[in-house]
N, C-alpha and C positions, 0 to 999 in steps of 0.2 A: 408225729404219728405217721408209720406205714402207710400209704393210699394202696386200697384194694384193686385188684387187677381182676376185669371178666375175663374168664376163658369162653371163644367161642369156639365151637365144635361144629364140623360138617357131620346131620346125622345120617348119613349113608356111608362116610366110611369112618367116624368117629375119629381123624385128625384132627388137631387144633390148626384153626385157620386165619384165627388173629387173635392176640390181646388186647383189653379195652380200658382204660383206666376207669375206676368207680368213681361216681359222683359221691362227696359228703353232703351233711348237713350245710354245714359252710359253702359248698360249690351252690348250691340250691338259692341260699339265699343272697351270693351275689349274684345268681342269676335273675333273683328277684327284681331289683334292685336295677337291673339292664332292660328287663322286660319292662320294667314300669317304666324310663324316659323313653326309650321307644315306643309305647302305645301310645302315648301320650298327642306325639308328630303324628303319628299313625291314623290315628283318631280324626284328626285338626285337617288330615289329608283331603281333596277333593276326590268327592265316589269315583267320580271318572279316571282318576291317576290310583286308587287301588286297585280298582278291576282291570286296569293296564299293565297293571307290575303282577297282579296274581296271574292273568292272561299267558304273561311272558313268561312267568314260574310254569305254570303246565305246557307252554313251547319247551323250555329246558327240558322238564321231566321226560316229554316226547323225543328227543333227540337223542337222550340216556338210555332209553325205556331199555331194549336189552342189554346195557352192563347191570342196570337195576335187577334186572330178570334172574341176570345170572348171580348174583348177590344172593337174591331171596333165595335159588334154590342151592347156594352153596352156607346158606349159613340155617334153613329152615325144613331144608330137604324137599322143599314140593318141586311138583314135576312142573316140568320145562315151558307148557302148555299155561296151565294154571301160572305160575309167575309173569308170565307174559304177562297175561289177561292183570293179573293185580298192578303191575304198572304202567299200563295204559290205565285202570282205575282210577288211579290218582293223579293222575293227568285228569284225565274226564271229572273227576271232583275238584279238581282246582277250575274247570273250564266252568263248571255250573255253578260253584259258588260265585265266581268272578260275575257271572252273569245276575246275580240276587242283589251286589250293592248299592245299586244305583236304583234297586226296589225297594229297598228295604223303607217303607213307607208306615209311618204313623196315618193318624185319623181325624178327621175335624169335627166331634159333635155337637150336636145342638144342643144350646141352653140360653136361657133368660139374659139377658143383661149383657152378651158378652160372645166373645167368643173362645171354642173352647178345642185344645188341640193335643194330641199324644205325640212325643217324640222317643223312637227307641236307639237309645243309647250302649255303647258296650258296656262290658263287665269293666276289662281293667284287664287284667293277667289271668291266663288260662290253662289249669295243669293238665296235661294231659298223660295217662296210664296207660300203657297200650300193649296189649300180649303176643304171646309168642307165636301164637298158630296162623294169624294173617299180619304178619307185623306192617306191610306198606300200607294196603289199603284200610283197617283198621285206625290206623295212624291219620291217615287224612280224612278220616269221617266228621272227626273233632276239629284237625287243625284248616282245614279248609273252608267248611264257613265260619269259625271263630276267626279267620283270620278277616276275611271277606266284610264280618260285620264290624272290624274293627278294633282288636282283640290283638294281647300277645300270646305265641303261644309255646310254653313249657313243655316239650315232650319227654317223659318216660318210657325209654323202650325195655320189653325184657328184657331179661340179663342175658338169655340165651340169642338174642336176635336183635343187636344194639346195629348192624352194621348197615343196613339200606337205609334206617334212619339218621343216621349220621350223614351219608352222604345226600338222603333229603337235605340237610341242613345247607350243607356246601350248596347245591344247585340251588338253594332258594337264594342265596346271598349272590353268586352269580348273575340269576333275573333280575335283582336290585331290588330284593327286599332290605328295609332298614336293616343294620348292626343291632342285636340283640333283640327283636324284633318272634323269631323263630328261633329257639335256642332246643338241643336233646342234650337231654342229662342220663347219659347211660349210665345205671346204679342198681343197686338192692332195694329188694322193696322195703324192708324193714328201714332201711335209713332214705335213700332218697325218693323213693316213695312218700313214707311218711313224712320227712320236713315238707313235700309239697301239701302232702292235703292240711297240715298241721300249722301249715306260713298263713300270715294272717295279711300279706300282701299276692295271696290266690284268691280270685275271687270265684272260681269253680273249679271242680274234680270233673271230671268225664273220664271212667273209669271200664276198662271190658275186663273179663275174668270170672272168676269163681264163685260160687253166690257166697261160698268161708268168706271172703277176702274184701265183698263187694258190701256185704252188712258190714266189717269192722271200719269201712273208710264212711259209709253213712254216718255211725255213730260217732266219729272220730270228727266229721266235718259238723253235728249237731251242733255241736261246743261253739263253734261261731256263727251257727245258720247258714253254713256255706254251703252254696248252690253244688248238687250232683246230680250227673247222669249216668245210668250204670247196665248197662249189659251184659247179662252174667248167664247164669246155666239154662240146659235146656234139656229135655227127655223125652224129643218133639214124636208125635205119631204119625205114620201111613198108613191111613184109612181105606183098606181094597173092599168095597162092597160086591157081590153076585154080580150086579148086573156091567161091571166095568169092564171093560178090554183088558183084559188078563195080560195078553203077549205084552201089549205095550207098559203095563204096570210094573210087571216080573223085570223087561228088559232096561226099565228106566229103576227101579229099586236101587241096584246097586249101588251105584254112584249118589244116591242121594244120604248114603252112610258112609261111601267110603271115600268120597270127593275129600282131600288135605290128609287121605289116612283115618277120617274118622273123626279129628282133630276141628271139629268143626260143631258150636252149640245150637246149630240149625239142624245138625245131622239126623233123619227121620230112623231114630234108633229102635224106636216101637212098632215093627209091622205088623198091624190090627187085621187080619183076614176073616170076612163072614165064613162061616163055619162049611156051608154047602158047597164052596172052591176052595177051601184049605188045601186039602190033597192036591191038586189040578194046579193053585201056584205055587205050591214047593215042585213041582216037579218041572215045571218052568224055571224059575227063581235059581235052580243049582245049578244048572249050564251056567248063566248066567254071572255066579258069583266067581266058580271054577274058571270061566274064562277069563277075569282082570289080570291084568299084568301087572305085578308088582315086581321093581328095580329099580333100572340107576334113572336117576329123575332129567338127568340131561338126556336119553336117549326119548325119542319124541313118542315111542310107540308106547310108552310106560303110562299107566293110568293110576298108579298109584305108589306112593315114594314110603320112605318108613317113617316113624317115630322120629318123636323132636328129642328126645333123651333117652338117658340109660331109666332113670326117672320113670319114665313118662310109659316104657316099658314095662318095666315090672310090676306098674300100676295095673296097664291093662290086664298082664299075665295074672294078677291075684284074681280077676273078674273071671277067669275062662278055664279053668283045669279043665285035662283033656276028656275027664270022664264024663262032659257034659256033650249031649246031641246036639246034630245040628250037619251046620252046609262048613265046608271049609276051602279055602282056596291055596295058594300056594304064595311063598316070600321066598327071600333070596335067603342064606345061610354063610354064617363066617363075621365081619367086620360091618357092621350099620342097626339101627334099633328097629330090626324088621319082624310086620305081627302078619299072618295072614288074615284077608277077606274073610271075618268068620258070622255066619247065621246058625243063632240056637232057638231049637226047637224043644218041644215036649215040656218046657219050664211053668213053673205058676206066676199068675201073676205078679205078685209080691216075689218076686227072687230076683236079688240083687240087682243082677245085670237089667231085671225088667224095667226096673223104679230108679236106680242111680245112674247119673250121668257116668259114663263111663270112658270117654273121651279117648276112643281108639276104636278101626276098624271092627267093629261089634256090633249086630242087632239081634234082636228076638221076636218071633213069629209067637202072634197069639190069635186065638180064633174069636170072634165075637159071633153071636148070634142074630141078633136084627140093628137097625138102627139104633135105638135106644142104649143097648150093651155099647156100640160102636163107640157112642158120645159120652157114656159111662167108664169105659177102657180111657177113650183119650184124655180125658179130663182127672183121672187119676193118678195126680203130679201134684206137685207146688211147682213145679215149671210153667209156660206158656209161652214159649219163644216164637215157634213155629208147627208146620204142620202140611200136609197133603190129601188128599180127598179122591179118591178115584171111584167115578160113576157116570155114567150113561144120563141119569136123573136129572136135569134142571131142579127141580124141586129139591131133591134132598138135596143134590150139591149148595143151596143156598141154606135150606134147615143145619145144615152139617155145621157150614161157615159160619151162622149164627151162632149155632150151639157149643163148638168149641173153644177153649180158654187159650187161645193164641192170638199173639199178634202180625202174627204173616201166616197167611196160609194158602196155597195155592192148591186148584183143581184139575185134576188130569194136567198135574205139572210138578215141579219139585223148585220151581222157582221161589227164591225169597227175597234177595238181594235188590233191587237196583236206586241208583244213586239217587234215582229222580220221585222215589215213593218215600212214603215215613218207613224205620223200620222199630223194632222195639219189642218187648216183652210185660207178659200181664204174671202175677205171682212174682215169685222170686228168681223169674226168668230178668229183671231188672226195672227200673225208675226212669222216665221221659222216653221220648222219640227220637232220634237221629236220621239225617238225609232226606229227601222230601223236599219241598219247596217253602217248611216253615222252618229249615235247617239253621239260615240264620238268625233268626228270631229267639232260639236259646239260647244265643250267648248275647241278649241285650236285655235290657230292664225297661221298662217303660214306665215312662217319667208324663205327667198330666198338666197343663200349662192353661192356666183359666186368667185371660187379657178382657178387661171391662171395657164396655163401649157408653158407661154411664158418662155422661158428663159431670 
């Protein structure tokens, strides 16, 4: 049989920039089968000689950081800035899990007769799924403290964005992590996708993507009870209440939709406006959007690079025909998947763009009336990823953060991300927490050891 070939594509000028051989069924599970004696040594290793070798994995990555950089943005399109930033990322997540091993501490309780103690143990092998819109630092959200806790780990990179993970792989075996140890299985999700969550020597999925995609690997892992974690869609809101700093709301908005092109399930795509500064911040808000720079993502002054596909194009263009209002900004024209900075206005709630994730530089201005409407707009989703809050208030800013169904949310900020918080989603924004200080803690089991002291 034929072995399938990825094409990958630079999406700014749509040349192919490498072919990538597909993993099968069969590549998956001798990968199985590598990861499994390697965890094993891995395991058995002293805390202090893995967070030695992980330590010296995020030196490597630090010394790479810009050939990494220039990877991500020739095979993902983000701009020059942003790639940076994600490979220093994963440096700093390999720096912080290294630093959790030698924590990773069970517990002694008390009880009659004896003494009684928890010990947290790894899984065994660790699939890892990891998408196309953050491929580095995504990728090591999973593979960094599973590896930390002891763990092998399997990575799936998209099909379109196999190539910084791959040369992850290379720099990790350079630091002197074990042979087989860290393996990527660049493949189809239909096949090496599926033989991962489908092998019965994975003992978890950590899965980002689609909420479509992120329910069929649930129910697919049911069948063995196999542990998943799944970070999936989001239709997160921008909360501007009356009494907020307008300028500063208006001139931080943009970028909190259009940061990766949009391509990002944090992206604050609902701007909720109280109705008595509607007017006052669109009128703010359109310089604003008018001004980004969209182009070539290596040039530094670029703020915003194009589409990851032809795909992923015409997805957004079915969301935005032109006879719909709104703020528009300007893209480059000719060869690359480029959408402009678009904000639509005058729409109903319930219309499309308001309610579906639309995963391209797109948002939509809606007016709310008081508080109450505010938390009644944001909260009508099956989403819950994320969110933002902008007010003057003490009080409400914490009424707000109570009352909406998100799991990150920030105030007079657009912040979600950082390595050293939990991050995660409530609804079918996805399943468990990632990153945080109890990171590695979900890839172990804990095991209960009750020793008698009866004679």
């Amino acid at each position: 049989m034929e072995r399938t070939e990825l094409q990958v594509l630079n999406p700014a000028t749509e040349e192919v920039i490498a072919t990538v051989p597909a993993a099968t069924a069969a590549d998956v599970d001798a990968a199985v089968v590598r990861a499994t004696a390697a965890q094993t040594s891995w395991a058995a290793a002293a805390p202090a000689d893995r967070a030695r070798i992980l330590r010296r994995f995020a030196a490597v990555v630090d010394a790479h950081a810009e050939e990494l950089a220039l990877l991500e943005v020739r095979e993902a399109g983000h701009t020059l800035g942003n790639a940076r930033w994600e490979a220093g990322n994963v440096r700093d997540l390999l720096d912080y899990a290294a630093g959790g091993v030698e924590r990773l501490n069970g517990r002694q309780i008390p009880v009659p007769g004896g003494l009684d103690i928890t010990i947290l143990e790894p899984l065994g092998v660790i699939g890892v799924i990891a998408p196309w819109n953050f491929p580095m630092p995504i990728a090591a959200w999973a593979t960094a403290p599973a590896l930390a806790a002891g763990n092998a780990v399997l990575l799936k990179p998209a099909e379109t964005t196999p190539l910084t993970a791959l040369r992850l792989a290379e720099l990790a075996l350079e630091a002197g992590l074990p042979e087989g140890l860290f393996q990527v299985l660049p493949g189809e999700g239909p096949v090496a996708g599926t033989a991962l969550v489908d092998h019965p020597g994975v003992a978890k999925i950590v899965f980002t993507g689609s909420t479509r995609v992120g329910k069929g690997i649930m129910a697919r892992a049911a069948d063995q009870v196999k542990r998943v974690t799944l970070e999936l869609g989001g239709k997160s809101p921008n909360i501007v209440f009356a009494d907020a700093d307008l300028a500063a709301a208006a001139a931080a908005t943009p970028m909190s939709f259009l940061d990766n092109s949009g391509q990002d399930c944090c992206a604050r795509t609902r701007i909720l406006v109280q109705r008595s500064v509607y007017d006052r911040f669109l009128e703010l808000l359109t310089p604003a959007i008018q001004e980004i720079v969209v182009g070539d993502p290596l040039d530094e002054r670029t703020q915003m690079g194009p589409l990851i596909s032809r795909a992923q194009l015409e997805r957004v263009r079915s969301y935005v025909p032109d006879t719909l209002p709104g703020i528009r900004g300007k893209a480059p024209e000719g060869p690359g998947f480029w959408f402009p900075p678009t904000v639509l206005t005058g729409l109903p709630e319930d219309a499309p763009c308001a309610v579906e994730e639309v995963f391209g530089p797109v948002a939509v201005v809606l007016p709310f009336e008081d508080e109450a409407d505010a938390i009644r707009l944001a909260n009508a989703t099956p989403y819950g990823l994320s969110g933002s809050i902008w007010t003057r208030d003490v009080g409400r800013a914490l009424r707000a953060s109570r009352a909406v169904r998100a799991g990150n949310l920030s105030v007079n900020s657009h912040s979600s991300v950082r390595y050293w918080t939990p991050f995660g989603g409530f609804g079918q924004s996805g399943l468990g927490r990632e990153l945080g200080p109890d990171a590695l803690t979900a890839f172990t089991e804990t095991k209960n050891v009750f020793i008698s002291t009866e004679a």
